[in-house]
N, C-alpha and C positions, 0 to 999 in steps of 0.2 A: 888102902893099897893104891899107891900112885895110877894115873890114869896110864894106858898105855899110851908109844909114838914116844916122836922126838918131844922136846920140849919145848915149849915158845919162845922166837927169839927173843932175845935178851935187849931193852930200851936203854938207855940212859935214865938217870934218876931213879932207878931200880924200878919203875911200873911196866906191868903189863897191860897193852889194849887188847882189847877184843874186837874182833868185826863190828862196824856199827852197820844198823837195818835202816833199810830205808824208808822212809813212812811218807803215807799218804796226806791228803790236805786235811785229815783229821788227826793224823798221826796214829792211823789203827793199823798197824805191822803193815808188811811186807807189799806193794801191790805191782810187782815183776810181773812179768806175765806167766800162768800158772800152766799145766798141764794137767789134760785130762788123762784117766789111767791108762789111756790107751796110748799116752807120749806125745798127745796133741796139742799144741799152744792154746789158751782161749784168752779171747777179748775179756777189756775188763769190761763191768755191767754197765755201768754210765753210758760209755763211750757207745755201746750196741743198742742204747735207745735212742740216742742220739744220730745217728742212721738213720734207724728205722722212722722218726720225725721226721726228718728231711725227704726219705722218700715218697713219702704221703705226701707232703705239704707240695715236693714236686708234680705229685700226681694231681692234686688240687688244682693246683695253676695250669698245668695243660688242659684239664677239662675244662674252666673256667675261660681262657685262650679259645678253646675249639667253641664254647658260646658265643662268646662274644663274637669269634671271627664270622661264627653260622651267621649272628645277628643281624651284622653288618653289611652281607653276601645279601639276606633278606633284602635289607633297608634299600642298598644300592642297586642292587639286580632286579630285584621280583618285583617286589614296593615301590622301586624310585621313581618310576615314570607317573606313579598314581599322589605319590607325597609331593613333587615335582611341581604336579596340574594344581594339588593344592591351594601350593604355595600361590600359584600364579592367581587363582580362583579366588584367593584371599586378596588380591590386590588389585581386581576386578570389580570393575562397578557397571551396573545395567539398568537402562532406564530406557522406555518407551518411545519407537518412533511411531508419531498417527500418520497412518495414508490420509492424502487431501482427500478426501469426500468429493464424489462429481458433480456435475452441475443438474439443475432439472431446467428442459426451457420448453417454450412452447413452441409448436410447430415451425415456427420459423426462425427460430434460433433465440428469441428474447429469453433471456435470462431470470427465471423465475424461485431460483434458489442456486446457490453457491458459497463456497468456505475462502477465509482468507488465512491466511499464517498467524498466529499469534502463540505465546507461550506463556506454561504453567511455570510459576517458582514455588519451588519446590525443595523442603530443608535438611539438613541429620542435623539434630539436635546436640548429638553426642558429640559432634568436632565444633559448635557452637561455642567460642569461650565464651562471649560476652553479649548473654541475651541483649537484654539492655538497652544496648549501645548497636547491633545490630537491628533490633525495630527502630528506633529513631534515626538511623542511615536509610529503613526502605522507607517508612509511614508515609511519607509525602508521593515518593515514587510510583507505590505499589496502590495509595489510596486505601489503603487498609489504619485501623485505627493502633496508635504506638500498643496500645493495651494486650490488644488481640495477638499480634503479633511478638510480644513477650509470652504471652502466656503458650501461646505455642513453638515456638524454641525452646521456651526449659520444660518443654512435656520429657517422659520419658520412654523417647520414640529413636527409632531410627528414618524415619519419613512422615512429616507432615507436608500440608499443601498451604502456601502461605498467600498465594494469588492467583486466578485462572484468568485464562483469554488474557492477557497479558501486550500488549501492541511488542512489536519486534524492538520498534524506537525505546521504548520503556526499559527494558529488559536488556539493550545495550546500554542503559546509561548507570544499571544496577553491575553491569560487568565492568566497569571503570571504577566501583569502588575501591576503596584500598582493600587492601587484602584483608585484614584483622576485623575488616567488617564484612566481606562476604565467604568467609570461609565455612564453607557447607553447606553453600546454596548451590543447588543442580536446576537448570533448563530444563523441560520436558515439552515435547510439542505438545497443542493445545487449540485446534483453529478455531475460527467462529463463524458457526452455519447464518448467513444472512439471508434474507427476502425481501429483492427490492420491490416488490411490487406492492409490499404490505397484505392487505386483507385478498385484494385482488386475486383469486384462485387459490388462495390458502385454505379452505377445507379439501381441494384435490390434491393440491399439493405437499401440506402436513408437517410435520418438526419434526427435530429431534430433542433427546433430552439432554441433559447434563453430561451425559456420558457420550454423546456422539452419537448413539444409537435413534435409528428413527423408532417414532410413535405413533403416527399418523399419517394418513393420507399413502401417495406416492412414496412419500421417505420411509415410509413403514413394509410397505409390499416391494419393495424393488431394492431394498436394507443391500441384499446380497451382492449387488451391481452397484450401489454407490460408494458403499463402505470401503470399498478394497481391502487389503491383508495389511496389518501393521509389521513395522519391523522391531527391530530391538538396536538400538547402541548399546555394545559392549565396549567399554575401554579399561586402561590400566588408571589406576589413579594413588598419590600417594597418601600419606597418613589423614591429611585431613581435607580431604574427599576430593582434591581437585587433580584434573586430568593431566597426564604424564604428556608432556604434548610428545615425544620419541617413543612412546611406552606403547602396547600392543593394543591393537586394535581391530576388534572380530565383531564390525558394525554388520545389522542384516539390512541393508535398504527396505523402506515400505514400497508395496505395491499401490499407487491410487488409484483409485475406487473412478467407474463408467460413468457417462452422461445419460441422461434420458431424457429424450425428445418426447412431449405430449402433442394429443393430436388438439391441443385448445388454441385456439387464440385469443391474445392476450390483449387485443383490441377491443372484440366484442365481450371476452372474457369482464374486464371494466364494463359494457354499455349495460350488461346482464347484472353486474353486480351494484351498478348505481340504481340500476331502476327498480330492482326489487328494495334497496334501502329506502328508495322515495313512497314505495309502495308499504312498507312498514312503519312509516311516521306519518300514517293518514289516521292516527288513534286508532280506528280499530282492527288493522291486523297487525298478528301479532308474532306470525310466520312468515315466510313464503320464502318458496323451490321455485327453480327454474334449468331447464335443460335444453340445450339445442345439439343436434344430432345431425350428421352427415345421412339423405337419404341413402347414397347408392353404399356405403361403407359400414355404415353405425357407427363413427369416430365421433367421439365428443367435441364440439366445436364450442362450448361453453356449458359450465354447470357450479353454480352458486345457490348461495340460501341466504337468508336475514333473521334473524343478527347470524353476522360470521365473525371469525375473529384473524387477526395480524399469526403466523406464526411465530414472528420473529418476537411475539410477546404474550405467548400462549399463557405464562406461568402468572399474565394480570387478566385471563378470559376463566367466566367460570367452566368450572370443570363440563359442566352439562353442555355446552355447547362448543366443547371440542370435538364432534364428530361430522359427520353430513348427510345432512336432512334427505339429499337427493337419492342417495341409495340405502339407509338407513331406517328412514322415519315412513311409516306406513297410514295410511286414511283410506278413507270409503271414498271411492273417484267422483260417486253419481253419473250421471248420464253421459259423460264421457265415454263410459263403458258401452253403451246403445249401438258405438261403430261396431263392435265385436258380434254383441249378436245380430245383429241386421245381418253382418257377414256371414255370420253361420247359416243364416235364415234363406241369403241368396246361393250359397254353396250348398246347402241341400236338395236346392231347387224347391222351396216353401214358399218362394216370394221372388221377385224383381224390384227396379225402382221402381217402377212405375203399377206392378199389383196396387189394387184400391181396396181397402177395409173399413168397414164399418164401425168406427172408436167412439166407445161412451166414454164418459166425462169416468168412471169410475169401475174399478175390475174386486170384486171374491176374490182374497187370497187366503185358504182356510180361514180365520177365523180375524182375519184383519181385511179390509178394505182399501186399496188403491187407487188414488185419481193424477189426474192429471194435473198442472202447474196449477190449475183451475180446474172444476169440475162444469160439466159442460154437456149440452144434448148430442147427442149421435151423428160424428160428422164423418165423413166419406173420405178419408185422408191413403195419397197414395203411399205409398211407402219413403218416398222420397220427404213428403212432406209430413210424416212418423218423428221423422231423423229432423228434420228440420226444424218441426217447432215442438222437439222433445220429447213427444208422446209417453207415458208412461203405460197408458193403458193400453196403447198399440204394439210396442217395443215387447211387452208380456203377452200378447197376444200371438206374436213371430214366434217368442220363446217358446212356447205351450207346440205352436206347432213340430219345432227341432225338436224337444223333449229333453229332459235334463241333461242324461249322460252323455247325448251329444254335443249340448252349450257347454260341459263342462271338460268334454275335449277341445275343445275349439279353445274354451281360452286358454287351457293348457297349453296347445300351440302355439297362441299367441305370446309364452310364455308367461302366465302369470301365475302363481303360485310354486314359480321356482326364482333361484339367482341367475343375473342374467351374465354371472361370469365374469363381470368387469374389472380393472385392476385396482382397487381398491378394498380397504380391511371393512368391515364393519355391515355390509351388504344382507337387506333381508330379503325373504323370499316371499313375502306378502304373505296374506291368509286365504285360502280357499279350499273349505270344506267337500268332504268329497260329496258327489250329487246324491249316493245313496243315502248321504244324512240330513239332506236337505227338507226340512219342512215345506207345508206348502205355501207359507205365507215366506221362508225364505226361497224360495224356487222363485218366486213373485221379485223379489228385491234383488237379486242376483243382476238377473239381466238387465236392472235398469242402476246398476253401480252403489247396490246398499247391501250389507251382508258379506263385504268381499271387501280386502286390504291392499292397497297396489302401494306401491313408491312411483317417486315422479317419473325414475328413469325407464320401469317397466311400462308406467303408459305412452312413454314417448317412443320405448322401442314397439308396442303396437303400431302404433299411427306409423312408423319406418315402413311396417312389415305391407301394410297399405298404400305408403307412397312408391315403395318400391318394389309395384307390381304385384305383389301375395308373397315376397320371398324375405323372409325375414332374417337379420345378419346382426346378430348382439353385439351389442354397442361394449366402441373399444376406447381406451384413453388413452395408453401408448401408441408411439410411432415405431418406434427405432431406441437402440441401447448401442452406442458408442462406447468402448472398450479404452482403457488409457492408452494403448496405443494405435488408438486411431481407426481400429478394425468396427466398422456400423456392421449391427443386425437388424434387419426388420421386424418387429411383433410379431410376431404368428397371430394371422386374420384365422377365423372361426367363418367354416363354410356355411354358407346360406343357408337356409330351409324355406321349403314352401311351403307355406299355409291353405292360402286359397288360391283359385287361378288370379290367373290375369286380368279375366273378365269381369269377376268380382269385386276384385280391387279396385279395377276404371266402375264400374256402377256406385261402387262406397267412396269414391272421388267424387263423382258426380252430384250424388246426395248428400253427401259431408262441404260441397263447396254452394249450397244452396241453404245451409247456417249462417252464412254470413250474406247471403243474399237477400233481395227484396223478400218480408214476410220470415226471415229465419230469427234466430235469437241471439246473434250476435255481430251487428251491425257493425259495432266498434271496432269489431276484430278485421278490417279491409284494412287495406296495402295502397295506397295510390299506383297505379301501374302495374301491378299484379294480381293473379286471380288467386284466392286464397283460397282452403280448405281446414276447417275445424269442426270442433266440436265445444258447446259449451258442458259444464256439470257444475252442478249444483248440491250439495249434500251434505244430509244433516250431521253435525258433531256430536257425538258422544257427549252428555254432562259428564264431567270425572264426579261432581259434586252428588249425583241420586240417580250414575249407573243409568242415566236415559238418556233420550234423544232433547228433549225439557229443556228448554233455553241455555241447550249446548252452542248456539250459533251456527256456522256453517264451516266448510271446505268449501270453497268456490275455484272450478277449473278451467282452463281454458289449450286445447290441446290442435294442433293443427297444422298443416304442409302450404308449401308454394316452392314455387307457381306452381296451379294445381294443371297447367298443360306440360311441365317437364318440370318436376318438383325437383327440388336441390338440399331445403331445408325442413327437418322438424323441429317446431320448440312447444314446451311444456311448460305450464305455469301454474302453481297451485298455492291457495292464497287461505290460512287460516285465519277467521274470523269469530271467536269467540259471542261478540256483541249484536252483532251483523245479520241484517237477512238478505243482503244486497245479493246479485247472482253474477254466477261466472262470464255474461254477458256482460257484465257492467264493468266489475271492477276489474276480472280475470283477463277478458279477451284486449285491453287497451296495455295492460303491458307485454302480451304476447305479440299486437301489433308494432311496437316498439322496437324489439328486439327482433322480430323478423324483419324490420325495414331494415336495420342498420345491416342484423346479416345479409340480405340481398344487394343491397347495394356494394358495402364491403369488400364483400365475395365475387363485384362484378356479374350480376345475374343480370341477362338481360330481361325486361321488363316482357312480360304477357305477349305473345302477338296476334292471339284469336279472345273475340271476346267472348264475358259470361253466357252461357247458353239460357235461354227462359225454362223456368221450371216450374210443373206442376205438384203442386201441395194438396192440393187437394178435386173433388171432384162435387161440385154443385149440382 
């Protein structure tokens, strides 16, 4: 049955078309846009995933935008100031400025230590091109050998030291090199501590080491005051290590370091330290101390030993004899000690000068026996002349009457078996047992200077404590500390004490200046033009070898004031002799006279103007 409707028009060439479909890029029917049953158009599927990609990927990229943008906010805003400093900090080079070190002089301004300028060179390895060829531009300059000087440039360092103390002249002629030879050498200050006086007070005065730092003496105790504060140079610098001369610069200036004035003089300082050397190459000693002391102050007015050494060449002195014997090294004084207890003996009212005793050649001490230089018949010796020609067995006889605990206040007083404070490192405090432990053969030895450990300085601050009046005043060696700008402070003086009266003192003047009088024991020790006052001591040394007294030799001392009518000076002398029997009168009291003359005169002292008084020794 025919289809219904009209019929299709009618073509030419009798064919009929049909509608053609239109096909997609596979050619699979129809891809019009379709409708859903509801008469809604719908996208084709392709297309609506391709959206949906794009709006992801959009969404991608603004998140990725809003990080980076945070990122940046970071970097710029919060961070930038700190990446900023960085940067600069990486382009930043810092190296040590040293404060000048101050001077030390002696009381009158003489110059006894001081630093001059000179500089460290100093390398980076890393901006080194060409070892090489930069140690053969310094080796001659620097006086370092070509070797040394290669092998440290190609270390793998950013800082070696290729020469210290360096002169200024030197180290300007290293900055004239060409550039390709000194590219990554840096200056650093470097000065160098001199003493021109050589040995002359250099155990008071003392070094330093390597580092700038003191080690001894002065330069060790007063470090704080010479040293000053260093600073730092900071500058900019480019790639291979040299300074931006326009480029930033955040240098800290050093502070330099105070002066210090001692109370020595550097005259007698010398006359003290040549005589004890003369005194050391007489073969057999093998020591000797020496001190002089201000009476009315206790200021060191010289104090040396033998052998001493240069500091400015400590590093060729052996090690053992870099200290000072005068406040350090401790011995048995002997009879020097006699002035103390007699003191005690007249400030308890047990005796006067002039009390008379009955002295045998020889004293019972538990279980040891005691005599005199000599042992001798029973002679009637005043007390003056006890002290004068030594007495041992009379000097233990005064003792016995004061009674231990009392001699052993007394020297406490006198300071001995403590520090006497002074401004130096190394200071002992002697030995002295306390009197409850005392034996009775050491009770016996005590008072006449055996059993008991002084240093030079503590027997000379005794004899002070006597010259000036009973009031004793610990010995000082600073003056004054001068500030780099110029502001002086005076030492803090240490208030007197008094020991004994006045009365006592002028009696132990009297009797201590009748040692060197007619009939005393030490003749040698007179002054032309002054009246003098000592003490000799004589005592025996320890064997180190069989721990006895056994051909130990001696300590020979000689201890003493003038002028004994308005004293000015004390000096202390003590002389180890190993081989020796010789006594403190002999060898001890002639270089104390020595050294007191030149002080007195020096010093302007005028000469005695009442003469020796006659003195009784004894009673017939």
């Amino acid at each position: 049955m025919p289809p219904a409707g009209p019929p299709p028009p009618f073509r030419p060439g009798g064919a009929r078309r049909t509608p053609a479909r239109a096909t997609g890029p596979a050619g699979r029917g129809d891809q019009r846009p379709r409708r859903d049953p509801g008469g809604r158009r719908r996208q084709p599927l392709g297309l609506a995933y391709r959206e949906q990609r794009n709006r992801w990927g959009l969404l991608f990229l603004c998140a990725l935008l809003v990080v980076v943008v945070g990122r940046l906010v970071v970097l710029q805003g919060v961070d930038g100031a700190a990446y900023a400093q960085a940067a600069t900090d990486d382009r930043m080079a810092e190296y040590p400025i040293e404060a000048v070190r101050g001077q030390i002089t002696d009381r009158n301004g003489q110059v006894l230590a001081y630093s001059v300028g000179a500089e460290r060179v100093v390398a980076d390895p890393a901006v080194v091109a060409d070892p090489t060829r930069t140690a053969l531009a310094l080796t001659t300059l620097l006086d370092v050998p070509a070797a040394e000087l290669t092998e440290k440039l190609s270390r793998d360092s950013r800082y070696v030291v290729l020469a210290r103390h360096v002169s200024t002249d030197v180290t300007e002629q290293v900055r004239e090199l060409p550039l390709d030879t000194r590219t990554g050498l840096v200056f650093e200050d470097d000065p160098v501590r001199l003493y021109p006086a050589g040995a002359v007070g250099g155990q008071v005065v003392g070094f330093v080491g390597s580092d700038g730092d003191g080690l001894a003496g002065i330069e060790q105790t007063q470090e704080d005051v010479l040293a000053g504060v260093d600073g730092e140079k900071r500058v900019e610098v480019d790639n291979s290590g040299n300074e931006i001369p326009s480029g930033i610069d955040a240098t800290t200036p050093a502070v330099d370091g105070g002066s210090v004035q001692l109370t020595l003089d550097e005259d007698l300082q010398y006359v003290v330290q040549q005589r004890l050397d003369t005194a050391c190459s007489d073969g057999a000693t093998t020591s000797a101390s020496a001190v002089a002391l201000d009476v009315h102050t206790g200021e060191v007015a010289a104090m040396a030993s033998c052998p001493g050494y240069d500091p400015g060449r400590y590093n060729d002195t052996d090690p053992d004899l870099l200290g000072n014997p005068v406040v350090s090294d401790v011995y048995e004084p002997g009879s020097v000690m006699k002035a103390v207890t007699l003191a005690a003996a007249i400030e308890e009212g047990a005796a006067t000068k002039d009390t008379v005793l009955t002295v045998d050649g020889h004293i019972q001490a538990g279980d040891a026996v005691v005599t005199d230089a000599h042992d001798h018949e029973p002679i009637d010796f005043t007390v003056t002349g006890i002290l004068a020609q030594s007495s041992n067995v009379g000097s233990i006889m005064l003792a016995r009457e004061v009674g231990d605990a009392t001699l052993e206040r007394y020297l406490r007083a006198f300071g001995l078996g403590s520090r006497t404070g002074i401004e130096l490192p190394g200071e002992s405090a002697g030995i002295l047992e306390d009197s409850a432990d005392w034996t009775e053969s050491r009770a016996a030895n005590v008072p006449i200077g055996q059993g008991i450990s002084v240093t030079t300085l503590q027997m000379a601050s005794v004899y002070q404590t006597l010259a000036n009046g009973g009031v004793r005043v610990p010995p000082r060696v600073v003056s004054s500390v001068t500030a780099a700008d110029g502001t002086v402070t005076d030492a803090p003086r240490p208030e007197g004490t008094r020991v004994v009266s006045e009365d006592t003192a002028d009696q132990l003047t009297y009797m201590l200046e009748a040692v060197v009088g007619k009939g005393g024991t030490a003749p040698l020790g007179e002054v032309d033009g002054f009246r003098v006052v000592g003490k000799t001591g004589t005592a025996q040394r320890a064997n180190p070898d069989c721990s006895c007294y056994t051909g130990g030799g001696y300590f020979t001392t000689f201890v003493g004031y003038a002028p004994a009518d308005d004293p000015q000076y004390v000096v202390a002398v003590d002389l180890e002799r190993p081989t020796s029997s010789a006594e403190g009168g002999q060898v001890a009291a002639p270089v104390f006279a020595d050294v007191m003359r030149y002080a007195l005169t020096a010093g302007g002292v005028v000469p005695s103007g009442t003469p020796r008084p006659d003195f009784t020794l004894r009673v017939d």
